[in-house]
C-alpha positions as CSV (number, residue, x, y, z in Angstrom):
1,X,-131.0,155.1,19.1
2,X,-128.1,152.5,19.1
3,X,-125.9,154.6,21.4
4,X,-128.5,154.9,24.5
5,X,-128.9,150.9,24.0
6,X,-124.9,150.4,24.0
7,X,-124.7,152.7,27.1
8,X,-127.3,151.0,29.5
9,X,-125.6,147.6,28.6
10,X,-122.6,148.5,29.6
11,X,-124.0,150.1,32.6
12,X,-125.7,146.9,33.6
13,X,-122.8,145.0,33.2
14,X,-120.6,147.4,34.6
15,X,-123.4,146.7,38.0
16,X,-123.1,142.6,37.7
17,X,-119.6,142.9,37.5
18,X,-119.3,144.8,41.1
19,X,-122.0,143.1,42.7
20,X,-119.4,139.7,41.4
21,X,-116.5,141.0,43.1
22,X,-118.6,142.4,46.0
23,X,-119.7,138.8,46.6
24,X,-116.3,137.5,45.6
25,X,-114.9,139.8,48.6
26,X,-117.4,138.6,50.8
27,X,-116.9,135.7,50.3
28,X,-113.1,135.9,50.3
29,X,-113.8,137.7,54.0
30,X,-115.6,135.0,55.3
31,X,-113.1,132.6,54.0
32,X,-110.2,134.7,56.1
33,X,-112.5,135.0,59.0
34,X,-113.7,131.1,59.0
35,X,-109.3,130.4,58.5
36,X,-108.7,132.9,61.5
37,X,-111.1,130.9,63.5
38,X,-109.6,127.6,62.3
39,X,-106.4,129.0,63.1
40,X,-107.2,130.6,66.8
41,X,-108.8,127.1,67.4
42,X,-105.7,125.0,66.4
43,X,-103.4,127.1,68.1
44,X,-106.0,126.9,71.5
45,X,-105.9,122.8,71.1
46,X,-102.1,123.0,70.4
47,X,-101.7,125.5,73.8
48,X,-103.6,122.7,75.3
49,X,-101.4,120.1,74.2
50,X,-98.9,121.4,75.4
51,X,-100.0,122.2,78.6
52,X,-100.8,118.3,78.5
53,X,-97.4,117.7,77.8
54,X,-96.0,119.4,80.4
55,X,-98.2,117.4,83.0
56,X,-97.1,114.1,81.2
57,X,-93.6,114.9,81.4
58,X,-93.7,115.9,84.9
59,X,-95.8,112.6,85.6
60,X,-93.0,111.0,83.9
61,X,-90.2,112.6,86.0
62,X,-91.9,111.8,88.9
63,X,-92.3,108.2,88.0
64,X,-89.3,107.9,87.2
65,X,-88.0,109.4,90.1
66,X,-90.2,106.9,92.0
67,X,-89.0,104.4,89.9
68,X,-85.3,104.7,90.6
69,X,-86.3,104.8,94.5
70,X,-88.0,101.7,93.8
71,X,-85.3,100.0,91.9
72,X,-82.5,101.3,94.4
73,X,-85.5,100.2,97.4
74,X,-86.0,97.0,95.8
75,X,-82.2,96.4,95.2
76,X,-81.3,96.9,98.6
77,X,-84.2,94.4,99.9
78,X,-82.7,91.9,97.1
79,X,-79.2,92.5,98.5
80,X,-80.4,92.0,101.9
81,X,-82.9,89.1,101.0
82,X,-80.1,87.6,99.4
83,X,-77.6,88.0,102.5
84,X,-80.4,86.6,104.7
85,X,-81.0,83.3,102.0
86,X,-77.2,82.8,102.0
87,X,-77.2,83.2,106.1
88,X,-80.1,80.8,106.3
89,X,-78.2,78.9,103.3
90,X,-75.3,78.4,105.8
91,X,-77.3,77.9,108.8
92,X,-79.4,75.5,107.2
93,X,-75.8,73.7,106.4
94,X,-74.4,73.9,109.8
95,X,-77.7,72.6,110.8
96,X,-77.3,69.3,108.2
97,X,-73.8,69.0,109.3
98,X,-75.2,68.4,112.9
99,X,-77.5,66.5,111.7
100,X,-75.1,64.0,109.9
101,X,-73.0,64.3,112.8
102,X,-75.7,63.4,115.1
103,X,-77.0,60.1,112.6
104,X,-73.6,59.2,112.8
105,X,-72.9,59.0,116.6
106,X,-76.7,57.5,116.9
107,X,-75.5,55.3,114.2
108,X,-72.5,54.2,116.1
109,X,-74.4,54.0,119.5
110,X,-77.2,52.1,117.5
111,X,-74.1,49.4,116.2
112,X,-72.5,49.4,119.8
113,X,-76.3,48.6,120.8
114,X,-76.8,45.9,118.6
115,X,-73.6,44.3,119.2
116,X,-73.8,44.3,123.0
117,X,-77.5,43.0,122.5
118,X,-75.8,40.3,120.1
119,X,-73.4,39.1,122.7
120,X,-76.4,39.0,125.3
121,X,-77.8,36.9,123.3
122,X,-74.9,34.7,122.6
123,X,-74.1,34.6,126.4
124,X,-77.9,33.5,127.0
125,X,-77.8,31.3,124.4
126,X,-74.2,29.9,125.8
127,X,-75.6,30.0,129.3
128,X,-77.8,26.8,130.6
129,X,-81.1,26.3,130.1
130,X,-82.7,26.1,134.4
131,X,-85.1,23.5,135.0
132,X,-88.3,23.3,137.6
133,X,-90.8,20.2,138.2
134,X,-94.2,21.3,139.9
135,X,-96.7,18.1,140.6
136,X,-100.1,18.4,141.1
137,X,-102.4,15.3,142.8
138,X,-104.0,12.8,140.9
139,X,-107.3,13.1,141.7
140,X,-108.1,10.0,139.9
141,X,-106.7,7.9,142.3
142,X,-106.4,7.6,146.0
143,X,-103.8,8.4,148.8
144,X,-101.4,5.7,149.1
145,X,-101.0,3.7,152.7
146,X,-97.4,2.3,153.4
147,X,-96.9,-0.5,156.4
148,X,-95.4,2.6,158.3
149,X,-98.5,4.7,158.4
150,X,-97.2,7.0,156.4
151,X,-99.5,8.3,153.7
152,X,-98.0,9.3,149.9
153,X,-100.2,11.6,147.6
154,X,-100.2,10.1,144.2
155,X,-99.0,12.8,141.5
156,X,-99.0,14.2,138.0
157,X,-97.2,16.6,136.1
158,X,-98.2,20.3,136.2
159,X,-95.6,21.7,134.3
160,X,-91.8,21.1,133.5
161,X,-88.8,22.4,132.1
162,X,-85.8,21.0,131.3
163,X,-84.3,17.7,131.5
164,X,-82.6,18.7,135.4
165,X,-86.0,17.3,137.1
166,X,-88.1,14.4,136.1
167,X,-90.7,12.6,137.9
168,X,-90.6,8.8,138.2
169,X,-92.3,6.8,140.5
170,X,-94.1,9.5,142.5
171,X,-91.1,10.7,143.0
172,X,-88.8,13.6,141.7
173,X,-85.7,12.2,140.8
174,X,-82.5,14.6,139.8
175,X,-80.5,14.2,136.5
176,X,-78.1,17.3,137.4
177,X,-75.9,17.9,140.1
178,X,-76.5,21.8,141.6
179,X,-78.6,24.0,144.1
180,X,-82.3,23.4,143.6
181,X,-85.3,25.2,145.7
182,X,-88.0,22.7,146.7
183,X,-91.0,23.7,147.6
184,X,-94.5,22.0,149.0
185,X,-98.3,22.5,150.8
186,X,-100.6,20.4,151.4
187,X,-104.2,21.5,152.5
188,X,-106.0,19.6,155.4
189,X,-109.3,18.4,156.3
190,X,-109.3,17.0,160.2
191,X,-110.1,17.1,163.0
192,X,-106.9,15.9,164.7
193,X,-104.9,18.6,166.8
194,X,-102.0,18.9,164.2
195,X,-101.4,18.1,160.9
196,X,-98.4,18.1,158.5
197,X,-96.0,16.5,155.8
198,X,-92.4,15.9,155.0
199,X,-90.0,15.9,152.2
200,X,-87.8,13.2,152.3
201,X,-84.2,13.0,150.1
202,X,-82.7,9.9,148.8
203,X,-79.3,10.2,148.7
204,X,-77.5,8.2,145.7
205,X,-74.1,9.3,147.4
206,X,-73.4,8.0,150.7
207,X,-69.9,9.2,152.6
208,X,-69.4,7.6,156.1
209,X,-72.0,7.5,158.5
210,X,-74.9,9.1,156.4
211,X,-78.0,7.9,156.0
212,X,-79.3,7.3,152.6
213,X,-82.5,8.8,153.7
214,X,-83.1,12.0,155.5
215,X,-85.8,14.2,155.9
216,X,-85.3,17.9,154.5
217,X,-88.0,19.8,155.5
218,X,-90.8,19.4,158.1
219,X,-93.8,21.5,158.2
220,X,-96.7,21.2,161.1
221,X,-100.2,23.0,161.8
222,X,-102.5,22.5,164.3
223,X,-106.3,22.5,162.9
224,X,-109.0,24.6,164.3
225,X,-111.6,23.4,166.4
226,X,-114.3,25.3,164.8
227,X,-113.6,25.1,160.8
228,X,-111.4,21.7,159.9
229,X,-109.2,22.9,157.1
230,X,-105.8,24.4,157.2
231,X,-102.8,24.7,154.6
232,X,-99.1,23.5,155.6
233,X,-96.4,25.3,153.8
234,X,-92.5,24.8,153.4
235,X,-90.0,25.7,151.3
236,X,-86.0,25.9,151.0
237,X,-82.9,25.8,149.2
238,X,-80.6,22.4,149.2
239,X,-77.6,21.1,147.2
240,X,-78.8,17.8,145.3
241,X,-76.5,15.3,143.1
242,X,-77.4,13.4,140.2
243,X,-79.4,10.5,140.6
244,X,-81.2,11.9,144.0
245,X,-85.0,11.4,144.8
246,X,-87.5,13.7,146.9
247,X,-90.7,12.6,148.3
248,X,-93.5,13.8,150.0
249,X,-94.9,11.9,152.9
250,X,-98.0,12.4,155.4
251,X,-95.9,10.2,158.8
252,X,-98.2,8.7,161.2
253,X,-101.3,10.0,159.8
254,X,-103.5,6.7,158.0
255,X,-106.9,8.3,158.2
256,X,-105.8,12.0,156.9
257,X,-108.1,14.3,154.7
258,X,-106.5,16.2,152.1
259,X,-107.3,18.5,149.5
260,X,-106.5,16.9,146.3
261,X,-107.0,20.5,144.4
262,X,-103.7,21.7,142.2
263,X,-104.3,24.8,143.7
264,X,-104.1,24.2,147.0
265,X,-101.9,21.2,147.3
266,X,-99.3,21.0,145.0
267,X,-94.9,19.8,145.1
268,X,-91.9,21.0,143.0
269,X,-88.4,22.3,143.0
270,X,-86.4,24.8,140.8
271,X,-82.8,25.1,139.6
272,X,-81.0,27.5,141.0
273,X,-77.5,26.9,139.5
């Protein structure tokens, strides 16, 4: 009996122990099969890779390649940027140096300028001062009757300049010797044919057979029947010496009408020289 007991355990164990290493083999298999996969997977991704690699280095020769056309592109436009800064550089130099130049001759002109305005002044300045006289009537007061019928307008001072001309004594006396222009007008109401007025000189220098009074200018106009007014102008140039006088007189007119208006009568002289 013990030996049929003995000979089915070790038949059992003899069938656990193959099914073990079947199992072990299977399992062994799978293991090589799952590594195969692993490895036929790795070597795919590293194929891949380097595939990859091949398009990033040719991406990289061709930027590079780019790059050094750029650099050389961009060194050129650098030299030539730089050629075109140090033309502009000297143009814009040549251009100052003009410009200096130019300030200095407006400079010089501006001096010369100044210097022959300077002396203008200093020759104005140097140079004597011209006098004038212009009277106006008085219209306060009334034309003045001498014992000769002649009639004198009494007068004020418009304007004056000067110490040449003064006015004394309705009358314009002369303080310098020199060529003066006299002027006068008188505006007329009356009915006579003609009116008019003279201006007399004084003389303060007498030589010979002159007369110390003479007329210088005579002006005459006849009045219009229809309208009773009418102006009488005259005017010249005469050589007067210190101490002279000029008049205005109305001759041989007692019961004349006159405008005693500054604008329309009025009696004056300038200096000429």
């Amino acid at each position: 009996m013990q030996p049929k007991c003995w000979i089915k355990l070790s038949d059992s164990r003899t069938r656990s122990t193959s099914r073990g290493l079947v199992g072990i083999v299977v399992v062994l298999f799978l293991a090589v099969l799952c590594c195969l996969s692993l490895l036929v997977i790795l070597l795919q991704q590293i194929s891949d890779l380097r595939s990859e690699l091949a398009k990033v280095h040719k991406q990289l020769h061709v930027f590079n390649k780019r790059a050094r056309i750029n650099l050389e592109d961009d060194s050129v436009e650098h030299e030539k940027e730089m050629e075109d800064l140090t033309e502009n550089l000297k143009n814009n130099n040549n251009a100052k140096f003009q410009i200096k130049e130019e300030l200095t001759e407006l400079n010089e002109k501006n001096y010369e300028l100044r210097s022959i305005s300077r002396k203008r002044r200093e020759i104005r300045s140097c140079e004597k001062q011209l006098s004038f006289l212009q009277l106006i009537p008085n219209a306060k007061r009334s034309i003045t009757l001498q014992a000769d019928d002649s009639t004198f307008i009494p007068w004020n001072v418009a304007s004056k300049r000067g110490e040449a001309l003064e006015a004394i004594s309705n009358k314009i006396v002369v303080r310098e010797n020199g060529y003066y222009t006299v002027y006068s007008q008188v505006l007329y109401y009356d009915n006579c044919m003609a009116m008019g007025h003279v201006v007399r000189r004084k003389k303060i220098n007498v030589v010979g057979n002159e007369r110390r009074i003479m007329t210088l200018f005579r002006c005459i106009q006849n009045m219009p029947n229809n309208t009773a007014s009418n102006t009488c102008f005259t005017a010249g140039i005469v050589k007067l010496d210190q101490g002279d006088e000029l008049e205005l007189l109305l001759p041989s007119r007692p019961n004349a009408h006159i405008s005693m208006e500054k604008d329309s009568t009025f009696f004056g002289a300038i200096q000429l020289l």
